[in-house]
C-alpha positions in Angstrom: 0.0 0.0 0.0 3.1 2.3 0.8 4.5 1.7 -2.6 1.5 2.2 -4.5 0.5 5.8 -2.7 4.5 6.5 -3.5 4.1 6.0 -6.5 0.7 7.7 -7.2 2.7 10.9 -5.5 5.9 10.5 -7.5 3.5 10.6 -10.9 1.9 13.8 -9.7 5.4 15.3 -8.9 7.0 14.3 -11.8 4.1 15.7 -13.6 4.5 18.8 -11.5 8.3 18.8 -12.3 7.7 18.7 -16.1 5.2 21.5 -16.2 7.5 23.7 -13.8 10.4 22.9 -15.7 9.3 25.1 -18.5 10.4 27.8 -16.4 12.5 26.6 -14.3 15.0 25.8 -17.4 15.5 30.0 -17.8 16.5 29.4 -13.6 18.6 26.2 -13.9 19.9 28.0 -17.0 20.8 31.5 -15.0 22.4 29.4 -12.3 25.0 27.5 -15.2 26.1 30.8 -16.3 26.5 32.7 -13.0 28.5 29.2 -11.8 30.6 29.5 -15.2 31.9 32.9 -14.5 32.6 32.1 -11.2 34.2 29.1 -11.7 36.1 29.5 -15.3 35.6 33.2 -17.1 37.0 34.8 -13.9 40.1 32.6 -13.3 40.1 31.7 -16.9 41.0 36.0 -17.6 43.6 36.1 -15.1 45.4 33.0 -16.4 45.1 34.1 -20.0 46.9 37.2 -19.1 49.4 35.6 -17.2 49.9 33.3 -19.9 50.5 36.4 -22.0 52.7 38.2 -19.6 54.7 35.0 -19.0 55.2 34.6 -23.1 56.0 38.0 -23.5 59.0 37.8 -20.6 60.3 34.6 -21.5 60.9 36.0 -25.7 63.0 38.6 -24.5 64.9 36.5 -22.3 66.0 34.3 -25.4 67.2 37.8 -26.8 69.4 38.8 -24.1 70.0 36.7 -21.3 70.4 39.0 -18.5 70.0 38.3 -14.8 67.7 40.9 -14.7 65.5 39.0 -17.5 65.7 35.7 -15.4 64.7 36.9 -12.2 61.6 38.4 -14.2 60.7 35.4 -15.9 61.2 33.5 -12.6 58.7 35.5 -11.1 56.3 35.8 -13.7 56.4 31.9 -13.8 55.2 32.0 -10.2 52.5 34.1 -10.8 51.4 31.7 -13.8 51.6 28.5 -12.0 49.1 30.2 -9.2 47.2 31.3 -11.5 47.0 27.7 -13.0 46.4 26.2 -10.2 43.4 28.2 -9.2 41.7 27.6 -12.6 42.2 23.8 -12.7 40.8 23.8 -9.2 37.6 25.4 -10.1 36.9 24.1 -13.4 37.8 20.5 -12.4 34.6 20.6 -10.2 31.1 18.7 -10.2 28.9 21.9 -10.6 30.7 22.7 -13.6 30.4 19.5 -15.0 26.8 19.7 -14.0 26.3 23.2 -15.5 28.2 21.9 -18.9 27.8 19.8 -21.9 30.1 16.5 -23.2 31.0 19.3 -25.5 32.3 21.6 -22.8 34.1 19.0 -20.2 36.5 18.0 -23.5 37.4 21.5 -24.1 38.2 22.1 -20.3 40.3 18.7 -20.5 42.2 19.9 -23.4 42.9 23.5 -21.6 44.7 20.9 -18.6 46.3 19.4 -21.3 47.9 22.6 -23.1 48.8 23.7 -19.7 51.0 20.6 -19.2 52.9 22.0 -22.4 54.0 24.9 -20.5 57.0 23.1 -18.8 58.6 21.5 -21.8 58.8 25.6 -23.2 60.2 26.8 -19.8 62.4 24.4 -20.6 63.2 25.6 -24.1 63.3 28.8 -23.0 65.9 28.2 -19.9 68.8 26.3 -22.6 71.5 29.3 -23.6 70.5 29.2 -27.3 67.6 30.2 -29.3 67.1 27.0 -31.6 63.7 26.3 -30.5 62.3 29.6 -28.7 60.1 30.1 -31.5 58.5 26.7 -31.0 58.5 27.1 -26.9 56.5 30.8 -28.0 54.1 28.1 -30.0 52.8 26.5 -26.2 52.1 29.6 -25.0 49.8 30.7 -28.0 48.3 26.7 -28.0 47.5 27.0 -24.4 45.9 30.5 -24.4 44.0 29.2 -27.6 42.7 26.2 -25.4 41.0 28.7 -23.1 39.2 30.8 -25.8 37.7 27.4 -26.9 36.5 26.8 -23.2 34.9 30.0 -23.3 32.8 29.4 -27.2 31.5 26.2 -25.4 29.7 28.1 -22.0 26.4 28.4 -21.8 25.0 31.7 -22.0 21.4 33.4 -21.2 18.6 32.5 -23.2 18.5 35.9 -24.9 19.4 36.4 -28.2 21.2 40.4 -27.6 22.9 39.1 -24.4 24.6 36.4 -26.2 25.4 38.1 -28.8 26.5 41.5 -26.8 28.9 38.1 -24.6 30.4 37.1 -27.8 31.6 40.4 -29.1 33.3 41.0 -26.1 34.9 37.3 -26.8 36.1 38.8 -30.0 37.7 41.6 -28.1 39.7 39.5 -26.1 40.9 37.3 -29.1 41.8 40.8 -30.8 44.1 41.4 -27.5 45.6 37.8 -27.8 46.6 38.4 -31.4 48.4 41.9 -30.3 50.0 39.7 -27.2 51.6 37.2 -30.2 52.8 40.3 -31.9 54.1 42.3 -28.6 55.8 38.6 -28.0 57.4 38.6 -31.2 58.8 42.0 -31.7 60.0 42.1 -27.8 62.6 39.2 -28.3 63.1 40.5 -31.9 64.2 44.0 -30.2 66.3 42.3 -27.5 68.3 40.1 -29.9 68.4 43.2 -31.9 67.3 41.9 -35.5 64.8 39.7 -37.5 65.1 36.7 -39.0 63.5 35.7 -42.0 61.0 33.6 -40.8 60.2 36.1 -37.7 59.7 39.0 -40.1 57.4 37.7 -42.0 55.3 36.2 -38.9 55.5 40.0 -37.8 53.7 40.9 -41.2 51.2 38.6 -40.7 50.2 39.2 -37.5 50.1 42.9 -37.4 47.8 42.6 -40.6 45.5 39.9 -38.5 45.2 42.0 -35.3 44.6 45.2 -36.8 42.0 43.3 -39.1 40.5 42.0 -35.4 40.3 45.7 -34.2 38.4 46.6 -37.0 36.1 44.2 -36.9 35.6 44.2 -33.5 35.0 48.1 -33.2 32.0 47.7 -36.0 30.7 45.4 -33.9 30.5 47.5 -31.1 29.0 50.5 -32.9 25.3 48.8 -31.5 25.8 47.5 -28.2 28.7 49.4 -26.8 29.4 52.7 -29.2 31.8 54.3 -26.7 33.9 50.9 -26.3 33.8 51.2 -30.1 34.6 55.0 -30.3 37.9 54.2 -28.0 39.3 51.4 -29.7 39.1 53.1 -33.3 40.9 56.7 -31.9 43.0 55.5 -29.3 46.5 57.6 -28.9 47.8 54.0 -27.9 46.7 52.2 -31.0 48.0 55.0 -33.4 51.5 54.5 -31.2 52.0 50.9 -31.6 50.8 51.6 -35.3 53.4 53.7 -36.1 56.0 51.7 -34.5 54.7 48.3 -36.6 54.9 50.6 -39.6 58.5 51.6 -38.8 59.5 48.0 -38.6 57.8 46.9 -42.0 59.9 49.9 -43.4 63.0 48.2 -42.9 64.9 47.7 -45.6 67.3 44.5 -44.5 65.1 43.4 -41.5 68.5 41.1 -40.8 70.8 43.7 -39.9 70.5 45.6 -36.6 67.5 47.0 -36.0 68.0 50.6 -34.7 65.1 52.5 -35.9 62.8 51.4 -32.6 64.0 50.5 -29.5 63.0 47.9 -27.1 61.8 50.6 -24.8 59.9 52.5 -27.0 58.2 49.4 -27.8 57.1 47.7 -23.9 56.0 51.5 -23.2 53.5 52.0 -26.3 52.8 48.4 -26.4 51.9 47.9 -22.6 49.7 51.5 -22.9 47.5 49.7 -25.8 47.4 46.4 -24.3 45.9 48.2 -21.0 43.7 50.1 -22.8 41.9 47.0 -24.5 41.5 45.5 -21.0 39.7 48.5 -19.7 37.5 48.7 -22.9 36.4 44.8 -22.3 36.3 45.1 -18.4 33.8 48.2 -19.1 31.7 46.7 -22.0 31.6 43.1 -19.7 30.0 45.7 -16.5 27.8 46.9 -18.9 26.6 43.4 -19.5 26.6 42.3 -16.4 23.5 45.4 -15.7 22.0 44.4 -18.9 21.7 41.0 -17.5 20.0 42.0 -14.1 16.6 42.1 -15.9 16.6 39.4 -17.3 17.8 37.6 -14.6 14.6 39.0 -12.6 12.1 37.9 -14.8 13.2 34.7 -15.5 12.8 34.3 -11.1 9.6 36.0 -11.2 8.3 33.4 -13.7 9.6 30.7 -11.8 7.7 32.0 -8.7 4.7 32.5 -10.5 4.8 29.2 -12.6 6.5 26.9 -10.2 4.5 28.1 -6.7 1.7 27.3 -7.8 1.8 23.7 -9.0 4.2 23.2 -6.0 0.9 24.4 -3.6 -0.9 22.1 -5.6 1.1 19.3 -5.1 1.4 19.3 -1.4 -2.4 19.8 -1.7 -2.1 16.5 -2.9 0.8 14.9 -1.2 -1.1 15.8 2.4 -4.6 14.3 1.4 -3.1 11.1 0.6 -0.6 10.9 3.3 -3.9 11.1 5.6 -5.7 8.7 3.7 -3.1 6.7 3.5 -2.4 6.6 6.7 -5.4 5.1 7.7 -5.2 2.6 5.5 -1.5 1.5 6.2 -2.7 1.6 9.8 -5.8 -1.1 9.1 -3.3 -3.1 7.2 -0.7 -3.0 9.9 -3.3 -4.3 12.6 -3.9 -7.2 10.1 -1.0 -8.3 9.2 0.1 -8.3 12.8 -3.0 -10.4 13.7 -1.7 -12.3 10.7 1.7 -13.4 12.1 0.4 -13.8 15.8 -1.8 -16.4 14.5 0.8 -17.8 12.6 3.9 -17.9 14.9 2.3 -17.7 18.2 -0.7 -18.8 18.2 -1.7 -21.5 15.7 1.9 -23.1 17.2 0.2 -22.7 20.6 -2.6 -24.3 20.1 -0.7 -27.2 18.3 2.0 -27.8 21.2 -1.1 -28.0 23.6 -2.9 -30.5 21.2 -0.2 -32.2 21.3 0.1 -32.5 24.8 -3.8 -33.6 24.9 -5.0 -30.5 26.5 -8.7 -29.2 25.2 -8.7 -26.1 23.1 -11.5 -23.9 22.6 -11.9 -22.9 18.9 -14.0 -19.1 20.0 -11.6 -18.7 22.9 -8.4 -19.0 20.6 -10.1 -16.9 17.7 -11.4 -13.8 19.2 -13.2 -11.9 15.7 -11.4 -8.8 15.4 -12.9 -5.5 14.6 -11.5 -3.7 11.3 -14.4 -1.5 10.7 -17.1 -1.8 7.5 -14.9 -0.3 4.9 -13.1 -2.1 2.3 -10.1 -3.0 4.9 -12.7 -4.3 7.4 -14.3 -6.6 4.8 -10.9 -7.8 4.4 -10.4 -8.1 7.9 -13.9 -10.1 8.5 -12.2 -13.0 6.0 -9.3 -12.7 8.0 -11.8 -13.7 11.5 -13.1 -16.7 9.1 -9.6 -17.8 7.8 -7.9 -18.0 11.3 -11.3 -19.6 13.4 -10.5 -22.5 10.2 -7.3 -22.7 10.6 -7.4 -23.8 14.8 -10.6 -25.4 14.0 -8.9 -27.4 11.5 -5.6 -27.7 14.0 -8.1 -29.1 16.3 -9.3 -31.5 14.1 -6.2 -32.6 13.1 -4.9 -33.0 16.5 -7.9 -35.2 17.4 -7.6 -36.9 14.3 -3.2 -37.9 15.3 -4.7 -38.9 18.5 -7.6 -41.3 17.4 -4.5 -42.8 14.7 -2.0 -43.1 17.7 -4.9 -44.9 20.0 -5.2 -47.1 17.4 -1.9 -47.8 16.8 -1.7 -48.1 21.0 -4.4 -50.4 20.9 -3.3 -52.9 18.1 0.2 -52.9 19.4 -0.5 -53.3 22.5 -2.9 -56.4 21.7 0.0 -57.6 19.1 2.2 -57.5 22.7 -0.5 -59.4 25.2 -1.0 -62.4 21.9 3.1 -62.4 21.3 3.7 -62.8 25.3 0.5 -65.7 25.1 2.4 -66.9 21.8 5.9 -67.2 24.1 4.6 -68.8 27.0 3.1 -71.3 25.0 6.1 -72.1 23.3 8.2 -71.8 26.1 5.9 -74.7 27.4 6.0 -76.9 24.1 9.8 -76.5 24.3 10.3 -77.7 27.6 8.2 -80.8 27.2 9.6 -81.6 23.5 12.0 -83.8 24.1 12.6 -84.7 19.7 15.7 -82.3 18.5 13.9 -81.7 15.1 11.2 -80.6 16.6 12.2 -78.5 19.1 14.9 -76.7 16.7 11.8 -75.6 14.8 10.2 -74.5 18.1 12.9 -72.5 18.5 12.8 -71.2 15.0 9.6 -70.1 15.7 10.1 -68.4 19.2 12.5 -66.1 17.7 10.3 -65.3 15.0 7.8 -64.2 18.0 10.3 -62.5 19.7 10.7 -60.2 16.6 7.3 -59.9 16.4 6.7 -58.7 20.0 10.0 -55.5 19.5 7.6 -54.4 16.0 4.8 -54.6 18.4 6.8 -52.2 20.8 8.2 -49.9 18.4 4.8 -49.3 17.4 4.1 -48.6 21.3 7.1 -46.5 21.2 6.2 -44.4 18.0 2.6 -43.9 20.1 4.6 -41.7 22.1 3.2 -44.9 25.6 6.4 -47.2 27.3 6.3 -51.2 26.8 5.1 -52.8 29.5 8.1 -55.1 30.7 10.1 -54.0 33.3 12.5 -55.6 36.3 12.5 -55.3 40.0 16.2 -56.0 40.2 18.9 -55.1 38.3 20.4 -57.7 35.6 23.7 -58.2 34.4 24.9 -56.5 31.8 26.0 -59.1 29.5 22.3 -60.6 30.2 21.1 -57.5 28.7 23.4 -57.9 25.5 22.2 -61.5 24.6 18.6 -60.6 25.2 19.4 -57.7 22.4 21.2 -60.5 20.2 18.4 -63.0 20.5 15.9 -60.4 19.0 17.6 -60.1 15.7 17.0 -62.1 12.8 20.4 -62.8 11.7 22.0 -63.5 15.1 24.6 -66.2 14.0 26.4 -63.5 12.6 26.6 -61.3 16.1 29.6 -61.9 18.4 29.7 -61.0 22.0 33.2 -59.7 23.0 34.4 -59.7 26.8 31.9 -57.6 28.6 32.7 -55.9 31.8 30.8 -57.8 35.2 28.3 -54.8 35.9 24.3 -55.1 36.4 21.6 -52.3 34.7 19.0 -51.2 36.8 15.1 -53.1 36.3 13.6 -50.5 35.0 15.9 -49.7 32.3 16.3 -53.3 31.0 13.9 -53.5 28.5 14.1 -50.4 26.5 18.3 -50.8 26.5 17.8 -54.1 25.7 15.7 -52.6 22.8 18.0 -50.2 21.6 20.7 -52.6 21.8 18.5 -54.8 19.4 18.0 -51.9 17.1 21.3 -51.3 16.3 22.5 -54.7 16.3 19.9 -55.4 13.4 20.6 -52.1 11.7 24.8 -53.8 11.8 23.7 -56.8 10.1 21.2 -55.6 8.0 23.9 -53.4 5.9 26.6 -55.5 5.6 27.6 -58.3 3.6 26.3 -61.6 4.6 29.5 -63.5 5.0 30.7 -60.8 7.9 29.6 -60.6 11.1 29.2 -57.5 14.0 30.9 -57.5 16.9 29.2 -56.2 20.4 31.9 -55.4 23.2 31.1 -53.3 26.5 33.3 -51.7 29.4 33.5 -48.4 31.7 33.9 -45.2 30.9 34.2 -42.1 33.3 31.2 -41.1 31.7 29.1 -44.5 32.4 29.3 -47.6 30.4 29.8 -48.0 26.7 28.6 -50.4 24.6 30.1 -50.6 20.7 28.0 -52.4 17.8 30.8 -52.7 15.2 29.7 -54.0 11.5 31.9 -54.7 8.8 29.7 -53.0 5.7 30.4 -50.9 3.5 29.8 -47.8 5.8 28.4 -44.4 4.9 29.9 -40.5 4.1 30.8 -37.8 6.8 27.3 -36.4 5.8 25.3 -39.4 6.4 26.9 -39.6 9.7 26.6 -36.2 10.5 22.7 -36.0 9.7 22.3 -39.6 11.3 23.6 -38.2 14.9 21.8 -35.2 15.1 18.6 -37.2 14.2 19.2 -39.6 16.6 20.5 -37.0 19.4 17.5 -34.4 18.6 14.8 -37.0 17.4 12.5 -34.8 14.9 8.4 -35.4 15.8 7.3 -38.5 14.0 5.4 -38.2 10.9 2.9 -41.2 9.7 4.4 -40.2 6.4 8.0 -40.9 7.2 8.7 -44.5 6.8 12.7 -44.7 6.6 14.7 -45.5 9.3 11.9 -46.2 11.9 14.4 -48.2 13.9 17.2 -44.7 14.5 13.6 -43.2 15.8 12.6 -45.6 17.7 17.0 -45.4 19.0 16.8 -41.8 19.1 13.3 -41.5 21.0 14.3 -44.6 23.9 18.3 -42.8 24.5 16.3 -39.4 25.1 14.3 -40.9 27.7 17.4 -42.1 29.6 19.4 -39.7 28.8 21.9 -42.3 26.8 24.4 -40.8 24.3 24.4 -42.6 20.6 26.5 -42.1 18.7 27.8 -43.7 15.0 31.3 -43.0 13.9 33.4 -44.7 10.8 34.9 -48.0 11.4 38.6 -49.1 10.9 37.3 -51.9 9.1 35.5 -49.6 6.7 32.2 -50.3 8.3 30.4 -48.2 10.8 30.3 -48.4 14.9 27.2 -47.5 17.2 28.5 -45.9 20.7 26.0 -46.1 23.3 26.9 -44.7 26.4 24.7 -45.2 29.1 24.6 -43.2 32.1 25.8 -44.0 35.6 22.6 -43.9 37.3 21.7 -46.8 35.6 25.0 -48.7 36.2 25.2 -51.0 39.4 28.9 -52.7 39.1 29.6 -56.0 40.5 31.8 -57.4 42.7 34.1 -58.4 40.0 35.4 -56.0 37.3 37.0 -59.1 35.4 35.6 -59.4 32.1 33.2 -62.7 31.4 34.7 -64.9 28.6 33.3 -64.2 25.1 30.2 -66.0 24.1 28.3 -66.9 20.7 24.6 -66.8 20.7 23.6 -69.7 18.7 19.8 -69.9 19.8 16.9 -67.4 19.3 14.5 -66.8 21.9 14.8 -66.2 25.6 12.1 -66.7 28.7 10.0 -64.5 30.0 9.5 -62.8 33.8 9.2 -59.4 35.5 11.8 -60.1 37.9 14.4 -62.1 37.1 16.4 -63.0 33.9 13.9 -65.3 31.8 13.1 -66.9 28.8 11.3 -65.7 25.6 13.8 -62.7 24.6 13.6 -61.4 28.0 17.7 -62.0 29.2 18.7 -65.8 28.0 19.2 -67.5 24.7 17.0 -70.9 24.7 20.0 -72.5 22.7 23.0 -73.2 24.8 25.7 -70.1 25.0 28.4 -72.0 24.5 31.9 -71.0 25.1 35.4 -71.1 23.7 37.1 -74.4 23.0 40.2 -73.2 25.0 41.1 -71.8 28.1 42.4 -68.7 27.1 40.6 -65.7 25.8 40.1 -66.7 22.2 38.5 -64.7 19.3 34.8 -65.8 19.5 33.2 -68.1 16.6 29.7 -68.4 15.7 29.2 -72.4 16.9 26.6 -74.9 15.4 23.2 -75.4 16.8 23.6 -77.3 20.2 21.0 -79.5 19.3 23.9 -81.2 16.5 27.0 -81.0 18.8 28.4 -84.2 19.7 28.8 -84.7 23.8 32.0 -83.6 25.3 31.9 -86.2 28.0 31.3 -90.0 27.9 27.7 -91.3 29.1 25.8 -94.6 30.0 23.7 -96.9 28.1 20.6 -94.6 30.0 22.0 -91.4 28.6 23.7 -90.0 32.0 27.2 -89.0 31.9 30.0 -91.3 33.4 31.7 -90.0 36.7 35.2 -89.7 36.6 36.8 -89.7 39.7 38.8 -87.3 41.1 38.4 -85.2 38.2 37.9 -81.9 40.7 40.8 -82.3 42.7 44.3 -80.7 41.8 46.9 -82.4 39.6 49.0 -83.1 42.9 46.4 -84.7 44.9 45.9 -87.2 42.2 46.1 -90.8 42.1 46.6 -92.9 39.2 42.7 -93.2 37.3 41.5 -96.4 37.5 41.0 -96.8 33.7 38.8 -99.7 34.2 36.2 -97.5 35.8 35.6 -95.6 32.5 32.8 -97.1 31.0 33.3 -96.5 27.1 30.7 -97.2 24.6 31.8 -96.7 21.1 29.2 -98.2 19.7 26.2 -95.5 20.0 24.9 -94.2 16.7 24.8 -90.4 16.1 21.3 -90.5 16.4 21.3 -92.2 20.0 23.5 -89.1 20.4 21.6 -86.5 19.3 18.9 -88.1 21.4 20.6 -88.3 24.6 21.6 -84.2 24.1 18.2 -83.1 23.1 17.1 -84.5 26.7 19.9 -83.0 28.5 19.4 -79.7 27.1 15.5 -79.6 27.6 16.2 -80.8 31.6 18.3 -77.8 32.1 16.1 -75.7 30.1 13.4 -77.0 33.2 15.8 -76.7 35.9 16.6 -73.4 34.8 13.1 -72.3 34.5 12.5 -74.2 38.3 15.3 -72.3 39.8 13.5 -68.8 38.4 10.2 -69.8 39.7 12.0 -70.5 43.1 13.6 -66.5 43.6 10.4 -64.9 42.1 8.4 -67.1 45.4 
């Protein structure tokens, strides 16, 4: 709205401007030429004489070198430089390049140009001979001739007699130059005492120019200035220097010594005339310059008259719209206020308590504002409807993300209740199934449910609710690992490094455990199949850390980068946003526990997963040794609310079964135990042979009674298998007994 009335004003001033300027022109016009003879006739006259002076001075001193000549052309040169300097000070300024044409600014540049000559002629003039005084004389005349072209190209006052009455006083100046080349030329003429050829016959030809200038000059006089006319014609000083110049076109050998005028006879009638001619043109330009007063007074009475007038008008104008405009940029500004509170405060208000299930009354957050019943206030009444939409709609959509997210609450947490029905029933079937087969599938498909009940709680978990599970007691830590490993579906590929002998407090069990899986199946997942991820855990000062190390092919500094802050600053879920659900679901379970995650670049090439949990939740054991590195070879783990369990609570149904050797060996991924061959020898019933003395020290040893072993070769591998399937399900039982025993 500002812009528009701006520019509606800027039309009617421009249109004012270009009426006014009409007259103004004649003003603008006065101004140029009263800035020009300030600023370049005034200093341009002194200069020119100077210029003269200085010419005049330095001719005689290539005719006779005196000291008296030098110290007058030394001080003369003085006076010409300040005079030089003054000029190109006030000509070289912006209101005179204002006030001129392209025309004019070349001319003045030429004038700076010709004036730079001047020091190669000093020059000419300073050497002992007189080869080149003539051509040193030839600056001089160049540089005053520069000036009189400055002068043709100023502007003048638009009236016809004034310009002409300015450019006949012009001619008298160029009439004066002329006599200044002669007086030049017969001064160092007179000083050398003779002629030379080619100097007598530029003599001839400028006395017959200049007195042709005179001429001229005084007809044109006879209108505008008949006195200034009258003087020049019958001037005793003109008919002086006449009769000298006639005396020295009388010579008869100009070559020989010239004895018929003298040097002073000369400077006295030549210096009277020259005066003269200044007085004449400083009288005529006075003249002028009262001449010019009229005109000058009309041109600023038309202005005033012309100008006013339309100027009144125009702020006539200008202050009717700035009050109606005013009250319209006012309305406006209340609206677009009301605007932007509604969008940064208040629609953002109204969504953060939405979101944090508060009730919202529609009316209450969109008081109708009042804009009156003009145009503005009709605008201002669609404004009332658009932002009562826009919360009602919020609402709407709030309610609408709350009924999706009950839902989602709902089915997940029905998925959890028939998963946990799903394990205990399997849990059951395993421990009675005494058949290897069969129970290997049974545990095929308890880890499938055990997959299925962490989807279940990441949808819990995306719902914004907390799974149910939880402990009473804190669990070891490398409990917590396995339980992570067992709900991944490509476990036999996960490898559980030494992990440090501290427990993890009940209540955060299940959602570490969680994490843990995440990230474990996010390791697997991008990495080639024959590799496998590696999951090792000690203190920090910090807390604990726990590193998930894969052997993929990794992923760039930016991945990383944007990976970590998403998983440090976890963005609000979007039902739209289907990628990476599992570094949510990491990012959204560390920021309730305050856990740092954290993925950096492998030195395999692959990535690693830091998770640093905090101390609070870190109970360490008696024992800081390390436990011996295990391989999780089964699936599923049981399930309780107190202590470690099966079902993918803390243990691995299959056996965890350690390293061949004694010492600390790199960990291998071991068959299923269901398939390994017995390590000790058993009975015909299937229970293992005692060996005596087996637990006593080598030193306290007595010779084994080798009869006493009772070795039966002869089973088949399936007997075997047999035999193991039995022994594994009664520890499974005794396990599960032993459980049932703490939780009474």
């Amino acid at each position: 709205m500002r812009t528009k009335i701006t520019a509606l004003l800027l039309s009617l001033a421009a249109l004012w401007v270009f009426a006014a300027w009409v007259t103004l022109r004649e003003g603008v016009n006065l101004l140029w030429v009263q800035q020009m003879d300030e600023r370049i006739s005034k200093p341009g006259d002194v200069l020119v004489i100077k210029l003269q002076e200085e010419r005049r001075l330095s001719m005689i001193l290539a005719g006779d070198r005196t000291p008296e000549n030098v110290k007058a052309v030394r001080d003369k040169r003085q006076e010409t430089d300040a005079a030089v300097a003054e000029y190109t000070r006030l000509a070289d300024s912006t209101m005179v390049r204002l006030a001129g044409d392209d025309i004019l600014e070349r001319r003045i540049e030429a004038s700076f140009t010709a004036l730079a000559g001047l020091e190669e002629a000093r020059g000419w003039f300073d050497s002992p001979t007189q080869q080149y005084a003539d051509h040193a004389r030839s600056n001089y005349t160049d540089a005053v001739t520069a000036m009189f072209r400055v002068y043709d190209g100023m502007a003048t006052l638009d009236d016809d007699q004034f310009a002409n009455d300015t450019r006949v006083l012009v001619s008298i100046n160029r009439a004066r130059e002329l006599f200044s080349q002669e007086d030049a030329l017969v001064a160092g003429v007179l000083a050398s005492g003779r002629f030379t050829t080619g100097s007598f016959n530029e003599f001839m030809q400028l006395v017959g120019a200049q007195r042709h200038a005179y001429a001229e000059v005084a007809q044109n006089l006879q209108e505008s200035f008949p006195d200034a006319a009258e003087r020049i014609s019958s001037a005793p000083a003109r008919i002086k220097t006449s009769g000298l110049e006639d005396q020295l076109i009388a010579l008869v050998n100009p070559r020989k010594q010239i004895r018929a005028v003298t040097l002073a006879e000369w400077n006295s009638a030549a210096k009277t005339w020259f005066d003269e001619t200044y007085d004449i043109m400083r009288d005529s330009g006075d003249g002028l310059v009262e001449d010019s007063i009229p005109i000058a007074a009309g041109v600023i009475i038309r202005l005033i008259l012309a100008g006013g007038l339309g100027f009144l008008a125009v702020v006539a104008s200008v202050v009717l719209s700035i009050t109606t405009a005013r009250h319209l940029v006012q309305q406006l500004e209340r609206l677009k206020e009301a605007a932007h509170e509604l969008a940064d405060v208040r629609l953002p208000n109204v969504v953060e308590r939405l979101g944090h299930g508060e009730t919202v009354d529609v009316n209450a957050e969109a008081p109708p504002l009042e804009f009156g019943d003009d145009d503005i206030g009709k605008v201002g009444q669609a404004f009332n409807a658009v932002q009562e939409t826009a919360i009602r709609t919020a609402v709407e959509q709030a309610e609408l993300r709350r009924g999706i997210r009950d839902i989602l609450l709902s089915l997940a947490r029905r998925t959890q209740a028939l998963v946990h029905r799903q394990l205990t029933l399997l849990d059951v079937m395993e421990r009675r199934e005494i058949d290897t087969e069969e129970l290997e599938d049974l545990f095929k498909i308890d880890h499938l449910a055990t997959r299925m009940r962490r989807n279940a709680e990441n949808l819990i978990i995306l719902s914004g609710a907390t799974p149910a599970r939880g402990w009473r007691r804190p669990v070891p830590m490398v409990d917590v690992v396995r339980s992570a490993v067992s709900e991944v579906e490509d476990y036999t590929r996960v490898t559980v490094m030494p992990i440090d002998e501290v427990h993890l407090v009940g209540r955060a069990v299940a959602d570490i455990a969680h994490l843990l899986a995440e990230l474990i199946e996010n390791a697997v997942s991008f990495s080639p199949p024959y590799t496998y991820a590696q999951i090792s855990g000690h203190m920090v000062a910090s807390g604990y850390a726990i590193e998930v190390e894969d052997r993929g092919l990794g992923m760039s500094d930016e991945n990383l980068e944007l990976i970590n802050q998403r998983i440090a600053d976890p963005p609000e879920f979007n039902l739209s946003s289907s990628v990476q659900l599992g570094l949510y679901v990491v990012g959204k379970l560390a920021e309730r526990y305050g856990i740092q995650v954290m993925l950096k670049r492998s030195p395999y090439k692959g990535t690693t997963a830091v998770v640093i949990i905090p101390r609070e939740l870190i109970e360490e054991g008696e024992s800081g040794a390390p436990s011996k590195p295990l391989t999780v070879v089964g699936a599923s783990m049981p399930e309780s609310t107190d202590s470690p369990s099966r079902n993918g609570e803390l243990f691995s149904a299959p056996a965890l079964v350690p390293p061949p050797a004694p010492e600390q060996a790199p960990p291998v991924n071991a068959p299923p135990a269901a398939e390994a061959p017995p390590q000790n020898p058993t009975t015909q019933s299937g229970l293992p042979v005692r060996v005596p003395q087996a637990s006593l020290a080598s030193q306290l040893r007595e010779e084994p009674n080798e009869a006493t072993v009772d070795d039966d070769p002869g089973r088949s591998p399936e007997e075997i298998r047999r035999i193991v399937g039995a022994f594994q399900s009664g520890t499974l039982r005794g396990r599960a007994a032993s459980v049932e025993s703490e939780t009474e």
